[in-house]
LUMVOTI-871292 format. One line per 2 residues: number of its first residue (from 1); their letters; for each residue x, y, z of C-alpha. Coordinates in nm, 2 decimals, decimal comma, always signed. Layout:
REM LUMVOTI-871292
NUM	A	X:Y:Z ~ ...;
This chain:
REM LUMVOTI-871292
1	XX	-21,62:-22,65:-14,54 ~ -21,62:-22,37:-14,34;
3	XX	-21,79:-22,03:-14,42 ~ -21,55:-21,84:-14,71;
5	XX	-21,51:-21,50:-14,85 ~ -21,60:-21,29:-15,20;
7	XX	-21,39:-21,05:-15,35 ~ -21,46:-20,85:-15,64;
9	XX	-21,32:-20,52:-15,84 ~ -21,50:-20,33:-16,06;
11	XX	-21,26:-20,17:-16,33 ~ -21,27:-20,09:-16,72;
13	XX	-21,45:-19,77:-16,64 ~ -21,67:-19,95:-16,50;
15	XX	-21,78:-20,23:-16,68 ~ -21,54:-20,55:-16,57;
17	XX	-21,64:-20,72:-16,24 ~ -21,41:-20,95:-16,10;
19	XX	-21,45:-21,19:-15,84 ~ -21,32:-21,44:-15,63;
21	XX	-21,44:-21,72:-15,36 ~ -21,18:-21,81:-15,12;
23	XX	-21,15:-21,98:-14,79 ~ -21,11:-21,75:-14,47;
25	XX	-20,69:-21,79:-14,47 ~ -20,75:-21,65:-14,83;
27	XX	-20,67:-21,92:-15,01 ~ -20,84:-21,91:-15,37;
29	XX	-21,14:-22,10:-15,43 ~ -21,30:-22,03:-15,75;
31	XX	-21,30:-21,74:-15,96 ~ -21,56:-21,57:-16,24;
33	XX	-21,57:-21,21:-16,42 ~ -21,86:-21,04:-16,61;
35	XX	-21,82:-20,80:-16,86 ~ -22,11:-20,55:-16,94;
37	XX	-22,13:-20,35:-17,27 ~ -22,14:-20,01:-17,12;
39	XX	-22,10:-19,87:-16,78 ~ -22,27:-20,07:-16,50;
41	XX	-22,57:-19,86:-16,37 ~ -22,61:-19,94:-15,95;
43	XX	-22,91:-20,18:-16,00 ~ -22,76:-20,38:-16,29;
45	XX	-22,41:-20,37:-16,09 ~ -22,59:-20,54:-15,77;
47	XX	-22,71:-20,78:-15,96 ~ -22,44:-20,89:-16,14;
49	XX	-22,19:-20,90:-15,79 ~ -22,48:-21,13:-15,66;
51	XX	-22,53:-21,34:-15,97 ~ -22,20:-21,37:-15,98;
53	XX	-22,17:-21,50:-15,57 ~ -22,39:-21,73:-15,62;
55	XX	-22,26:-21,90:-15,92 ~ -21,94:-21,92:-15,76;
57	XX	-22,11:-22,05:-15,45 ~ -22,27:-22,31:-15,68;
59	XX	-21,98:-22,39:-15,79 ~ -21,84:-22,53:-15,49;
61	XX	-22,09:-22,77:-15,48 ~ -22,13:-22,75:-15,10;
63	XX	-22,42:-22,73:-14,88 ~ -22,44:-22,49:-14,63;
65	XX	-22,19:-22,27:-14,71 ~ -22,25:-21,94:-14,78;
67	XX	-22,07:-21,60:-14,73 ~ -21,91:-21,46:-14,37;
69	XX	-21,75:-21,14:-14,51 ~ -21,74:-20,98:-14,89;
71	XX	-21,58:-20,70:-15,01 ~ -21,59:-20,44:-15,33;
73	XX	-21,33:-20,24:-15,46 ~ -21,39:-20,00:-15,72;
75	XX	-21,31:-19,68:-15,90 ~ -21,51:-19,44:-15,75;
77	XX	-21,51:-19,11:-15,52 ~ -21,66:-19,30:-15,20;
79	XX	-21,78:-19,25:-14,85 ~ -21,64:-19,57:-14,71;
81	XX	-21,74:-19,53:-14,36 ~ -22,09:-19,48:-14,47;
83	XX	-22,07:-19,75:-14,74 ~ -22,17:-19,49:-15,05;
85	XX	-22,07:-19,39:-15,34 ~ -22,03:-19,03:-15,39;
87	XX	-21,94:-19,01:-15,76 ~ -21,85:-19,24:-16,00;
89	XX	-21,68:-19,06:-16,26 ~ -21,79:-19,31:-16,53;
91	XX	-22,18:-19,28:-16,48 ~ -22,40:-19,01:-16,33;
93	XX	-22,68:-19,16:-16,18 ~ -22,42:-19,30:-15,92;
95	XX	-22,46:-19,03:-15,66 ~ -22,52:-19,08:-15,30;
97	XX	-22,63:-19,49:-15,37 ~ -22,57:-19,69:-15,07;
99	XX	-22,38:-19,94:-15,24 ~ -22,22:-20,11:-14,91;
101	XX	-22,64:-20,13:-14,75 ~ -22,77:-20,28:-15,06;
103	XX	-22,51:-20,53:-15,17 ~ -22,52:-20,67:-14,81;
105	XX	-22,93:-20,71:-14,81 ~ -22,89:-20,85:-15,15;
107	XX	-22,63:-21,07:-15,13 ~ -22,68:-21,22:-14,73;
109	XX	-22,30:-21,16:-14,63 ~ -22,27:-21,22:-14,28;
111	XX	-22,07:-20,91:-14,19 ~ -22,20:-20,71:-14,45;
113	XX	-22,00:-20,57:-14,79 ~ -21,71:-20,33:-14,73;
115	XX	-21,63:-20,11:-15,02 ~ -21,31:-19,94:-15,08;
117	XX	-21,10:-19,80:-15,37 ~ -20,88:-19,96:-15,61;
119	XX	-20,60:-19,79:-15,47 ~ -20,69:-19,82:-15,13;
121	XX	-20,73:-20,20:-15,20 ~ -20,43:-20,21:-15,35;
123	XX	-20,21:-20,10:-15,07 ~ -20,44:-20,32:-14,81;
125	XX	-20,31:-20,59:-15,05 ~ -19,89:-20,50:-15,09;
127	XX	-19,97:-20,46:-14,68 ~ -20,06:-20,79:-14,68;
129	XX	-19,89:-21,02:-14,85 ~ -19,65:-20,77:-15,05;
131	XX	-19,36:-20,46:-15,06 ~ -19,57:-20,29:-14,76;
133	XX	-19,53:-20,64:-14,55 ~ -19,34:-20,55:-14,19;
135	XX	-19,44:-20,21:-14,15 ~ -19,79:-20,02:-14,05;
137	XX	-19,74:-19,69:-14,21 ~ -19,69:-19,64:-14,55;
139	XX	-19,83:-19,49:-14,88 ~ -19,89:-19,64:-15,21;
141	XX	-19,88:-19,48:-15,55 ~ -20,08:-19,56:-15,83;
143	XX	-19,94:-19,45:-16,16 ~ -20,13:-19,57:-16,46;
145	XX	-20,43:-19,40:-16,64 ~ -20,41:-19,13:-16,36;
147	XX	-20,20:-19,05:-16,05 ~ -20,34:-19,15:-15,69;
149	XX	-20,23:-19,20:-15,35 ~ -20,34:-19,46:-15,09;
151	XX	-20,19:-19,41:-14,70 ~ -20,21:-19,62:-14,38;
153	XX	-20,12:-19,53:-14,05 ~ -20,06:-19,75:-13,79;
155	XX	-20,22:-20,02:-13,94 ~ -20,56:-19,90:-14,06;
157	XX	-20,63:-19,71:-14,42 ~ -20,71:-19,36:-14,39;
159	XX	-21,00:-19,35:-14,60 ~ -21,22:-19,00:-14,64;
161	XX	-21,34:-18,96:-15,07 ~ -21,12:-18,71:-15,18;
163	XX	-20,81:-18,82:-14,98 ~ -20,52:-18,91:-15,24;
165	XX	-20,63:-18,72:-15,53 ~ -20,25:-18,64:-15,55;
167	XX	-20,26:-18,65:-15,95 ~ -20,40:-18,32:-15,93;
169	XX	-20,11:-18,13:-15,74 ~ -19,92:-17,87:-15,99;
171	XX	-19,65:-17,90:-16,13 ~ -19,42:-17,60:-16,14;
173	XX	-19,37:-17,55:-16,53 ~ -19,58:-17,77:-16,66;
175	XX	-19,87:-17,65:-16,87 ~ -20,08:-17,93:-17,06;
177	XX	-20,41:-17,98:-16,99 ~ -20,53:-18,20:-16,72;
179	XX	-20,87:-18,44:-16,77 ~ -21,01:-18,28:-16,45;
181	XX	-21,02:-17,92:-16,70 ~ -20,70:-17,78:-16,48;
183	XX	-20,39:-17,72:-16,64 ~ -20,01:-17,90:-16,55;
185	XX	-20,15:-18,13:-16,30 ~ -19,88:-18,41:-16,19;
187	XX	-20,06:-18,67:-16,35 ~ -20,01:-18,48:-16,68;
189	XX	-19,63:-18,52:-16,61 ~ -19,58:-18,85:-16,45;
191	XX	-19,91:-19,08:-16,54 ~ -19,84:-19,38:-16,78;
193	XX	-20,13:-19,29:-16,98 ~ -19,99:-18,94:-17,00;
195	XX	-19,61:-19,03:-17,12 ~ -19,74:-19,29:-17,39;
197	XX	-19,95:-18,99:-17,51 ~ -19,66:-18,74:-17,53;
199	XX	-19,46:-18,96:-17,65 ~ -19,69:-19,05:-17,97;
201	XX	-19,76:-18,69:-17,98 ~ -19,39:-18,63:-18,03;
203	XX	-19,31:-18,88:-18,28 ~ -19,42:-18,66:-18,61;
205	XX	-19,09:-18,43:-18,50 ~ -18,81:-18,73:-18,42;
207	XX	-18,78:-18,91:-18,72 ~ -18,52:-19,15:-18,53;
209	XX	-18,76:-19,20:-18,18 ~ -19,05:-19,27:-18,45;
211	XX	-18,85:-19,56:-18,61 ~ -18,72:-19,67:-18,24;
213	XX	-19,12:-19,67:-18,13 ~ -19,20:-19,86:-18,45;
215	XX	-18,94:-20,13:-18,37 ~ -19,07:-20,15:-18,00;
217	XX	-19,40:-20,20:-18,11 ~ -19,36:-20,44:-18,42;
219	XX	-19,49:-20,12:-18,58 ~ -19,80:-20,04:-18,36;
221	XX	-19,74:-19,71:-18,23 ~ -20,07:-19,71:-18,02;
223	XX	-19,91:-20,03:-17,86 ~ -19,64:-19,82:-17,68;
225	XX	-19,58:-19,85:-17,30 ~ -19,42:-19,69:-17,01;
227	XX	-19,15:-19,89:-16,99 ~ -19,08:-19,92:-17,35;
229	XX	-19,03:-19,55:-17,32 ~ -18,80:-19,60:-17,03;
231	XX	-18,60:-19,88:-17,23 ~ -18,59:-19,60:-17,49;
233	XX	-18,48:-19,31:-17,22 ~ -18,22:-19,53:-17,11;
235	XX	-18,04:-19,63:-17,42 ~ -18,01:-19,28:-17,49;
237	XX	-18,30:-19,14:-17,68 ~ -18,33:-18,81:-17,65;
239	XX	-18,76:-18,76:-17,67 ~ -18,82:-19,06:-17,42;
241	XX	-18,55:-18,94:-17,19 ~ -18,72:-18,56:-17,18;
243	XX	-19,05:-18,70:-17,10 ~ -18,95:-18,97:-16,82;
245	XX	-18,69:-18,68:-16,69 ~ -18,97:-18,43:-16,64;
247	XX	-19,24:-18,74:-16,46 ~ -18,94:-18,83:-16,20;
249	XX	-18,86:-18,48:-16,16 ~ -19,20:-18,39:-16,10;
251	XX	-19,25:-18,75:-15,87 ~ -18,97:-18,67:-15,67;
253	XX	-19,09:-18,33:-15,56 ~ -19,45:-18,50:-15,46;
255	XX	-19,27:-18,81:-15,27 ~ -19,01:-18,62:-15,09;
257	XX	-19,34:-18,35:-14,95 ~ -19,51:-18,68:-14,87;
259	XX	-19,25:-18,83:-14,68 ~ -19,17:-18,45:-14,50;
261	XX	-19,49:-18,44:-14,43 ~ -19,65:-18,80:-14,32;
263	XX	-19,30:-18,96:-14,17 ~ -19,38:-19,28:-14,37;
265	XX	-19,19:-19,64:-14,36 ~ -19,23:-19,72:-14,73;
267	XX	-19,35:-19,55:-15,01 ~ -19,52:-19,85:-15,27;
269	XX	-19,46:-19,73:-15,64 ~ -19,75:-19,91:-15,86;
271	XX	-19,92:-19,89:-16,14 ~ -19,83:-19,91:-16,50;
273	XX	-19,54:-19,71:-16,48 ~ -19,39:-19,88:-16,18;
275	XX	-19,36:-20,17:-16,45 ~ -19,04:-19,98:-16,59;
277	XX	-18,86:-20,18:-16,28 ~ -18,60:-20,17:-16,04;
279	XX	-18,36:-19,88:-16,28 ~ -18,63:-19,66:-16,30;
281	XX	-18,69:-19,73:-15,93 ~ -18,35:-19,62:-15,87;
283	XX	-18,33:-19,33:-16,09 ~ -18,65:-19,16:-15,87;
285	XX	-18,44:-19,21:-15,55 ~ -18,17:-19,04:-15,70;
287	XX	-18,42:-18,71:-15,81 ~ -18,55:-18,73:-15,44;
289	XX	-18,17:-18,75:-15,31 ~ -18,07:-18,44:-15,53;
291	XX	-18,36:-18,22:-15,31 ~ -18,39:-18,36:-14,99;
293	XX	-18,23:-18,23:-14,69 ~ -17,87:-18,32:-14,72;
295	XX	-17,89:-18,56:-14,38 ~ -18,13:-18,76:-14,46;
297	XX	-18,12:-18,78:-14,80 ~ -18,06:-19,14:-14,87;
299	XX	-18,31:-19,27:-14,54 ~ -18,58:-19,09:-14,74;
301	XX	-18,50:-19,24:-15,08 ~ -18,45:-19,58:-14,92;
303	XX	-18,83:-19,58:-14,86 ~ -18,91:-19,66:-15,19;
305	XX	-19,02:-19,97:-15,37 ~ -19,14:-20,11:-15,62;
307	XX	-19,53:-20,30:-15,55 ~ -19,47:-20,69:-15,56;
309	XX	-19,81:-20,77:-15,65 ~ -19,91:-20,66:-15,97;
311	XX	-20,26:-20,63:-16,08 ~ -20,37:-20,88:-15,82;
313	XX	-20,29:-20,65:-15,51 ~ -20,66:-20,50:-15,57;
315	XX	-20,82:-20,81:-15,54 ~ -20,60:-20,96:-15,32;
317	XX	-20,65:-20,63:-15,08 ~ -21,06:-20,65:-15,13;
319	XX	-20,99:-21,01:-14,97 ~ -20,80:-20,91:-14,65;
321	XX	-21,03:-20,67:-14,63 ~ -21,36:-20,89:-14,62;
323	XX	-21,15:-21,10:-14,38 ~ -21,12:-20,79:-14,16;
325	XX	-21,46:-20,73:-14,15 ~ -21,52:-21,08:-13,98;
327	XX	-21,28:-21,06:-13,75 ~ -21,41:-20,75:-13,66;
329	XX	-21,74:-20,88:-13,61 ~ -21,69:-21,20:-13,46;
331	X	-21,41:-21,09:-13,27;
């Protein structure tokens, strides 16, 4: 067997590590996860990604193979280029670790262990082998617990640690608070986390949404979902159609300034909320064709789409990217 390559993502606020062993065409070898009780610290996180290469390693049963390129993607404010972590929201001792230098001297990757962000891993993936296939510029969205952005340009991720922090752009007349301590942030507006809360929030007031959420959610109101609300919004309910009317509004506005502004070929909608589906798809490109400059109106709402890839476009993204990293090496 030839030399292969180890993926992982580190997610649950920081305490699920995912990983996979696959062959250099990325084809899926084995897979294993850990799951730690509280926050990984840096020391207890390097050990676990190399206690969890080996095993998978061992697992193959195989002598002489061992690792050519590995990569990590995490959530994290990060210094990719220099391979550190700058912040990691969950944990403070975090700051300034050379994450990328000591997983490499830990774990004896060949071309050392590239770290990158779950969203930035997540468009490397929907470039891939997903929506973003066929074109070299684009931008992904991430709308789930927060709002981010990931961009590429002519092939190659733009990576610097605060780039994409998009969920904190304002949002003309909104007002609630956002978790950063600002006030009417997009992701306040337009998040998945943030509509389910709203929308539980508004439920004491609507008798008739309260009975519509109850049905949805076999009568687990904490069970709601983005699209569940959507669902709701479209068979004519008036709370769920307020909130989702105000996130596309608000969307729209952020999109159409991002595709003014960057010129790109696609604009990948993922996340939680890009699970509402093709409808809700299509009712965003209708918000963006209601501003946009008249001519090309419908050329910049045909950029969007809807990610292919699901969950597995991080990982599968942290893969190409490991892959990269050989080629670039070996040449």
């Amino acid at each position: 067997m030839p030399d292969v390559l180890f993926a992982a993502t580190l997610t649950n606020r920081a305490t699920r590590l995912d990983a996979v062993l696959a062959t250099m065409d990325g084809t899926m070898l084995r897979r294993g996860h850990e799951i730690y009780p509280a926050p990984f610290g840096p020391d207890a996180f390097v050990a676990a990604f190399v206690r969890l290469a080996r095993g998978l390693l061992r697992s193959e049963a195989r002598e002489g193979v061992h690792i050519a390129g590995a990569a990590l993607a995490l959530e994290a404010v990060l210094d990719a280029g220099a391979g550190k972590v700058v912040a990691m929201p969950m944990a403070a001792d975090w700051g300034a670790f050379p994450l990328s230098e000591r997983l490499t001297t830990a774990s004896g990757a060949t071309s050392g262990v590239a770290i990158v962000s779950l969203t930035d891993a997540a468009l490397l993936g929907e470039m891939t082998l997903g929506a973003g296939r066929g074109v070299t510029n684009a931008v992904l969205l991430d709308l789930s617990r927060s709002v981010s952005a990931a961009f590429c340009y002519e092939g190659k991720l733009l990576q610097r640690p605060y780039l994409g922090a998009i969920g904190h752009i304002p949002v003309p007349g909104a007002t609630w608070r956002c978790a950063c301590g600002g006030h009417g942030h997009l992701e306040t507006v337009a998040s998945a986390q943030s509509l389910v809360r709203w929308m539980i929030g508004r439920l004491v007031e609507a008798p008739a949404t309260e009975a519509a959420v109850m049905r949805l959610t076999g009568g687990r109101a904490e069970a709601l979902t983005a699209p569940q609300i959507w669902q709701m919004a479209c068979e004519g309910d008036p709370v769920a159609a307020e909130l989702m009317g105000a996130a596309n509004d608000a969307l729209a506005h952020v999109i159409l300034t991002l595709l003014l502004a960057l010129d790109p070929e696609r604009v990948i909608l993922s996340g939680a909320l890009a699970q509402c589906g093709p409808t809700w798809r299509d009712a965003l490109a209708r918000a963006i064709i209601q501003i946009a400059p008249p001519a090309r109106a419908g050329e910049l709402a045909a950029c969007l789409a809807l990610g292919e890839l699901g969950p597995a476009a991080t990982i599968k993204g942290a893969l190409a990217l490991a892959r990269q990293r050989v080629i670039s090496i070996t040449g």
